[in-house]
C-alpha positions in Angstrom: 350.8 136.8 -105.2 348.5 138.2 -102.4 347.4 141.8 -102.2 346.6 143.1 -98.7 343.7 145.2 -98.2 345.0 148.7 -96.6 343.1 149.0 -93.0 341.9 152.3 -94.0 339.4 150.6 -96.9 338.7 148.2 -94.1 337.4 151.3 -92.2 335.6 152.7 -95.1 333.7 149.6 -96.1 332.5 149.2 -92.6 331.6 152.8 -92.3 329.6 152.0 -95.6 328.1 149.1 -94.3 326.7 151.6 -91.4 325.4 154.2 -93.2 323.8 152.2 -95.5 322.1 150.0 -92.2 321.2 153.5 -90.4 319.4 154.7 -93.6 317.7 151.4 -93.9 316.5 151.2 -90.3 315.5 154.9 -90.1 314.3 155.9 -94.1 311.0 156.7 -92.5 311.4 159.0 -89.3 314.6 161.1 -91.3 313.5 164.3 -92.7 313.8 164.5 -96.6 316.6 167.1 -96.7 318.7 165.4 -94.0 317.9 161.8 -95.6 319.3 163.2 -98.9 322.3 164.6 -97.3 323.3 161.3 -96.0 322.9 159.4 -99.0 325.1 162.3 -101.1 327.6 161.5 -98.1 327.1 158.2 -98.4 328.2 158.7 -102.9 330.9 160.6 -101.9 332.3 157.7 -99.3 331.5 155.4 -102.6 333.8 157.6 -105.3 336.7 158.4 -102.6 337.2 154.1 -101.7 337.3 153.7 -105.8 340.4 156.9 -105.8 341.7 155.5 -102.5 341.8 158.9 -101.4 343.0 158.5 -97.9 342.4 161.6 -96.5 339.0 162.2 -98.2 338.1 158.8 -96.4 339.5 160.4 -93.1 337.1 163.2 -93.2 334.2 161.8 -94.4 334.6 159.4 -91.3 334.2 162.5 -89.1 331.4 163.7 -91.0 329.3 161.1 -91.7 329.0 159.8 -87.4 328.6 163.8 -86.4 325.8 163.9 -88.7 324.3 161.1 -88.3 324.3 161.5 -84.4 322.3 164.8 -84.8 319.5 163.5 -87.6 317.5 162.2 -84.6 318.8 164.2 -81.4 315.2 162.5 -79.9 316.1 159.0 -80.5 319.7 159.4 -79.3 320.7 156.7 -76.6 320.9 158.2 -73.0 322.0 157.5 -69.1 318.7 157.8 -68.5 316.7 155.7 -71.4 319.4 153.0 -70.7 318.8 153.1 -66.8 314.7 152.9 -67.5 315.0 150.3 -69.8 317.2 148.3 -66.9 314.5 149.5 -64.5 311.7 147.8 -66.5 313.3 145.0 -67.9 313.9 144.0 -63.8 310.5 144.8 -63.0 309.5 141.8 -65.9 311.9 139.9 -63.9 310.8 140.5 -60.3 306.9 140.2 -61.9 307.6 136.7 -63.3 309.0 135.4 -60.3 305.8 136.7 -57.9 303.9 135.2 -60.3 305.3 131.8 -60.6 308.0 130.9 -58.0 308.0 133.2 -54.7 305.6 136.1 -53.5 306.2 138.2 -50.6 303.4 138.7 -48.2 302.3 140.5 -44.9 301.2 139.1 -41.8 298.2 141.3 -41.0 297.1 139.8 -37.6 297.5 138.0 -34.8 296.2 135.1 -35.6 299.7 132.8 -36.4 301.1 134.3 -33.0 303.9 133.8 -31.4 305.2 132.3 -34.5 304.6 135.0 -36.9 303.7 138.8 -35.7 301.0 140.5 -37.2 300.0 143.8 -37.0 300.2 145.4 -33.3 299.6 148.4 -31.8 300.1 150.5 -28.0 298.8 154.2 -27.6 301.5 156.2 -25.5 299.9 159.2 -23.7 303.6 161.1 -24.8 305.0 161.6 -27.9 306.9 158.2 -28.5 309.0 159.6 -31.3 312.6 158.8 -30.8 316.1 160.5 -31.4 317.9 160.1 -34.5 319.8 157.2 -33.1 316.6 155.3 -32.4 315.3 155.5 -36.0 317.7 152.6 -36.5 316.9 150.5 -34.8 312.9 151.0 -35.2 313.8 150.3 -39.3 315.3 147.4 -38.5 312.4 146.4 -36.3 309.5 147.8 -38.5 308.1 149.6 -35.8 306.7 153.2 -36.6 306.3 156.2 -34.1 303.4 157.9 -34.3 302.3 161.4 -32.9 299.9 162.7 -35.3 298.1 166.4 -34.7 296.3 167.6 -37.0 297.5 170.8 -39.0 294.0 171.9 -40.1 290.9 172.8 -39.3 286.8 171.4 -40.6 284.9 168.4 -41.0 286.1 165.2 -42.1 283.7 164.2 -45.1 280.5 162.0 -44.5 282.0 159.1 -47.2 284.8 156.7 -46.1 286.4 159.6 -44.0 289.2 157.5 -43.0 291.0 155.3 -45.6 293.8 152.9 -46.0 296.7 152.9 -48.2 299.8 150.9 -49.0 303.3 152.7 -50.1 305.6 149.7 -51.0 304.9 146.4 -49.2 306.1 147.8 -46.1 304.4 150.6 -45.2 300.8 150.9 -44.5 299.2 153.7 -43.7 295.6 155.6 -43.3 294.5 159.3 -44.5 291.9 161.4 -43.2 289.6 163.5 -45.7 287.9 166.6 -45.3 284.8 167.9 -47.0 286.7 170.5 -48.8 289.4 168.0 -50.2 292.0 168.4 -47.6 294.1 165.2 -46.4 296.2 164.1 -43.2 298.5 160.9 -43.7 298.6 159.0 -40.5 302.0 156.3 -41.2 299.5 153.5 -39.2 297.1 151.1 -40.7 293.8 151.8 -40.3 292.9 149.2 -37.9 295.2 149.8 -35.6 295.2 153.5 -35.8 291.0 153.6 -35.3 291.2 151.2 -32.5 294.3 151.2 -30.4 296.3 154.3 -31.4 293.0 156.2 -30.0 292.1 158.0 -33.5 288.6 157.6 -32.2 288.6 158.3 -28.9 290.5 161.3 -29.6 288.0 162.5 -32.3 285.5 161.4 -29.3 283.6 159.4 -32.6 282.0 156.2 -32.3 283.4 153.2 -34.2 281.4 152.0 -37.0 281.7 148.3 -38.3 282.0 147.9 -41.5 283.4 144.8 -42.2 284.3 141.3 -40.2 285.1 141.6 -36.4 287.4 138.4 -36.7 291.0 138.2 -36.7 291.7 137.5 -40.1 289.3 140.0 -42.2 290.8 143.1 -43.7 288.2 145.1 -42.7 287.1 146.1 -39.2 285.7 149.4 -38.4 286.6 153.1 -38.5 284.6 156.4 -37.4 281.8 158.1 -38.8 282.0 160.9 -41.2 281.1 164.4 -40.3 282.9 165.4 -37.4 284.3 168.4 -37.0 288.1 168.6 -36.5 290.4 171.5 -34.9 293.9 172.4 -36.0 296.4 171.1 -33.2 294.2 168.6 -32.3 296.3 165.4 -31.4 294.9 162.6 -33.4 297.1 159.4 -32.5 299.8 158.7 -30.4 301.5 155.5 -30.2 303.9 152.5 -31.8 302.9 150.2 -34.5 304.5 147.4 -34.4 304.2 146.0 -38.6 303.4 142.2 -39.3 306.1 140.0 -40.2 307.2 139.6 -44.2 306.9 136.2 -45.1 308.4 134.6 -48.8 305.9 131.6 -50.0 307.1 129.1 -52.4 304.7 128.9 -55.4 306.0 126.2 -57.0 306.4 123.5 -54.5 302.8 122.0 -54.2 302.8 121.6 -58.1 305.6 119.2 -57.8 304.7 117.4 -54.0 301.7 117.0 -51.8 301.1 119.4 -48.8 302.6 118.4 -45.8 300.8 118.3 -42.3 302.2 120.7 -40.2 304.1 123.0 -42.2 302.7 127.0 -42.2 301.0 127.1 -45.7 299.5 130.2 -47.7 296.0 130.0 -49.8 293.1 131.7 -50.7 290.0 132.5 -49.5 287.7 132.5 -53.0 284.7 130.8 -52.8 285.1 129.6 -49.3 281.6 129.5 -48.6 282.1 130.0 -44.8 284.0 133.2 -45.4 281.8 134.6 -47.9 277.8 133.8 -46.6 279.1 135.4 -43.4 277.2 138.9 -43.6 280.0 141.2 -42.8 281.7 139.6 -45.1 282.5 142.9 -48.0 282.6 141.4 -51.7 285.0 145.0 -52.3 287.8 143.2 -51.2 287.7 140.1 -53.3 290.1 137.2 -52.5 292.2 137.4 -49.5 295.4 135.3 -48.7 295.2 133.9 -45.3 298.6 132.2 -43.6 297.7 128.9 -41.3 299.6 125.3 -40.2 298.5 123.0 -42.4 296.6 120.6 -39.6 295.0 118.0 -42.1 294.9 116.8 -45.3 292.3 114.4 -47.3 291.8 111.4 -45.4 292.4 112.6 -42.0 290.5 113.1 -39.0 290.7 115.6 -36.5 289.2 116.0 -33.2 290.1 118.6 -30.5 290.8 118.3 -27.0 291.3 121.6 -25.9 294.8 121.7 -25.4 295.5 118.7 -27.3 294.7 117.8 -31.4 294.3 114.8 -32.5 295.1 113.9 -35.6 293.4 110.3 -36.6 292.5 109.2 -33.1 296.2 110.1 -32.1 297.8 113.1 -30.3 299.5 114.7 -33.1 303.1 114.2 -33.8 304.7 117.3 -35.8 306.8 119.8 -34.5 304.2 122.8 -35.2 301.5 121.1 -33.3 304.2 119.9 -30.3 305.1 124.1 -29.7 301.3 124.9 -29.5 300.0 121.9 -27.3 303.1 122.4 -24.7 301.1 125.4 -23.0 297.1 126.3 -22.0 295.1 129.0 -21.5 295.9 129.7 -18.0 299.7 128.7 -18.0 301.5 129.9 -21.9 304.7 128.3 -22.7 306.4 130.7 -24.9 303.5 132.4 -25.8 301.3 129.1 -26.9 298.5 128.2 -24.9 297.1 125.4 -26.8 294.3 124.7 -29.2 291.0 126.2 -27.9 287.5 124.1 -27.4 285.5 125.7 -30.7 282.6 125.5 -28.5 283.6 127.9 -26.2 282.7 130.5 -29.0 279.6 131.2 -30.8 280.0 129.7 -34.0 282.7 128.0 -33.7 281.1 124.6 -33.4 283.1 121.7 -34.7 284.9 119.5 -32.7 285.0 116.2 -34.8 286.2 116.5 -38.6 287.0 114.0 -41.4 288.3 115.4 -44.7 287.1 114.1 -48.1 289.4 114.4 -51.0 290.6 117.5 -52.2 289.9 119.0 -48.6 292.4 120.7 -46.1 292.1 122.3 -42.6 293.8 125.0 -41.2 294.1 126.3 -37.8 296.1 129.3 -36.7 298.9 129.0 -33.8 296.9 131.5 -32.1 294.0 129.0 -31.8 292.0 131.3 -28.9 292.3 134.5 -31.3 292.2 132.3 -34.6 289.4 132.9 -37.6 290.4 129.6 -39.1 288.3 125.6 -40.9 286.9 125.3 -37.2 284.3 128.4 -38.0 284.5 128.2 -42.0 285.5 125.0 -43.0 288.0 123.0 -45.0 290.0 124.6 -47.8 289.5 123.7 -51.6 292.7 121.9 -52.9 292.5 125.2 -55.9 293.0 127.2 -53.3 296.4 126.4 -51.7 299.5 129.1 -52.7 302.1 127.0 -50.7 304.1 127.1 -48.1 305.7 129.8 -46.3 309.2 129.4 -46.7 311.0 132.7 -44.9 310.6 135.6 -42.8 312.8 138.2 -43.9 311.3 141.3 -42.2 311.7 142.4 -40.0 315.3 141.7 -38.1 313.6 140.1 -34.5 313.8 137.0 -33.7 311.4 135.6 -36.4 314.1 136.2 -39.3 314.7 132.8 -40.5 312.8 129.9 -42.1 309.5 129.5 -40.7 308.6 126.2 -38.7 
């Protein structure tokens, strides 16, 4: 003969089985008194399942969960824990897969152009700002407007009196300091908003270099501190046009060799070429630089200004094809052809042959391109991978990179 357990004992034994775990997991954070309150609750849930007493069971149900839920209002689960631990458990997430598979970057110059946009700039004598409508379309464009006056009055301080920042990966932008603590944010990057939005012309400062002059180095000069500036004074006006936002596959190159040709990330630590050179500022550690992969180990490379060759032979790949099909004096499409290095002081090397372990990269932009031809090859340890889409902003560039 078989005896059914009523449901409401069912109940009680897992409501027993709870208390008993909450008092377990939380003995040492529950104040004495409330501690011994839920273990007398806890005896009287005992006695009343031995009786069977129904509606003692009943109650003690409702009292045991209110109280309970109030011994530790503080540890209590809310919205807004559960949303934070969401938050940071996808920031784990999104860090693992920088680290390891894809990383975003920013094209910061010119130097990749026309196939990748960097960082651009055109002062305006007007304000450029447009209507509500055209904010649209300048988001989904990444350019900014900028007509900047100043809203206060003294000297910008002698130290680094123009500064860059970066909010998100999207937005860089430059603030000016004043003696007494005071700040202006300027939405353009410093570069651009020193040289060709007319911060120092405007500010009638000279520009001091403090960093390398060619395209790819982060830094590249700003004004001097100690000038003395006037509230309503106009300080920039113009569009920035922001560099493309390129994905790069990190994992790639650990599973195949680097392909000639394809548009390739890497680093520039302990490139001895980039580091000896005296404007060269150890503050900024490694950079990333974004290139076309034009040899590998093994090959040799001569140019022929507007022609490479790759091993004696005119070189086959679709990157190299869109560059050589212009020159300087007629573009096609905006390429114009590798450049003769020695038409630049410095840039010396016409004949190359790569040892093991060696690469060479040369930028689209070859007349406006810091690339191997003035610093030499790149380190196998150095290469990221390959840049595998542009997905900012929405021009013509959105797509896989070729």
């Amino acid at each position: 003969m078989f005896f059914l357990t009523p449901r409401y004992l069912k109940h009680a034994k897992l409501l027993h089985k709870g208390v008993s775990r909450f008092i377990n997991y939380k003995r040492d954070l529950l104040p004495a008194a409330k501690l011994q309150e839920i273990e007398g609750l806890r005896l009287e849930l005992e006695q009343a399942m031995k009786r069977r007493d129904r509606e003692a069971l009943t109650a003690l149900n409702e009292k045991i969960n209110r109280v309970c839920e109030k011994a530790l209002p503080e540890a209590a689960p809310s919205e807004i824990a559960d949303n934070v631990e969401v938050f940071f458990v996808a920031i784990v997430i999104a860090l693992g897969i920088r680290g390891y598979i894809t990383q975003p970057f920013q094209i910061p110059t010119g130097s990749m152009q026309p196939t990748l946009n960097g960082r651009t700039a055109e002062a305006t004598e007007e304000d450029p700002r447009p209507g509500l409508l055209g904010y649209l379309g300048t988001f989904l464009t990444s350019t900014r407007h900028i007509y900047a006056v100043s809203d206060y009055s003294g000297r910008l301080r002698q130290k680094d009196p123009v500064t860059e920042h970066q909010f998100l990966i999207f937005m860089p932008y430059s603030r000016l300091h004043f003696e007494d603590g005071h700040t202006i944010k300027i939405m353009a990057p410093m570069r651009q908003l020193t040289e060709e939005l007319g911060l120092a012309a405007n500010l009638r400062a000279p520009k001091i270099v403090t960093g390398n002059e060619t395209p790819d180095m982060k830094q590249t000069s700003t004004i001097g501190g100690g000038i003395y500036v006037q509230k309503g004074q106009l300080l920039a006006s113009g569009i920035v046009h922001n560099g493309d936002h390129v994905l790069v596959d990190k994992v790639s190159y650990h599973f195949r060799t680097p392909k000639r040709g394809e548009v390739f990330v890497f680093t520039t630590k302990h490139i001895r070429g980039i580091e000896d050179q005296s404007s060269f500022d150890p503050r900024w550690g490694s950079q990333h630089y974004i290139k076309r992969l034009a040899g590998v180990p093994g090959d040799t490379l001569d140019v022929k200004s507007p022609k490479l060759l790759i091993n004696g032979q005119e070189a086959q790949e679709q990157g190299f094809q869109k560059v050589m099909q212009g020159t300087y004096e007629n573009p096609v499409d905006g390429y114009r052809g590798y450049s003769d290095p020695r038409m630049f002081a410095g840039l010396g090397i016409t004949h190359i042959e790569l040892k093991d372990e060696q690469y060479f990269a040369m930028g689209d932009n070859s007349y406006n391109s810091s690339d191997s031809r003035s610093w030499g090859h790149v380190p196998e340890r150095n290469l990221v991978g390959p840049a595998l889409f542009c997905y900012w902003p929405l021009t013509k560039h959105w797509g896989t990179i070729k």
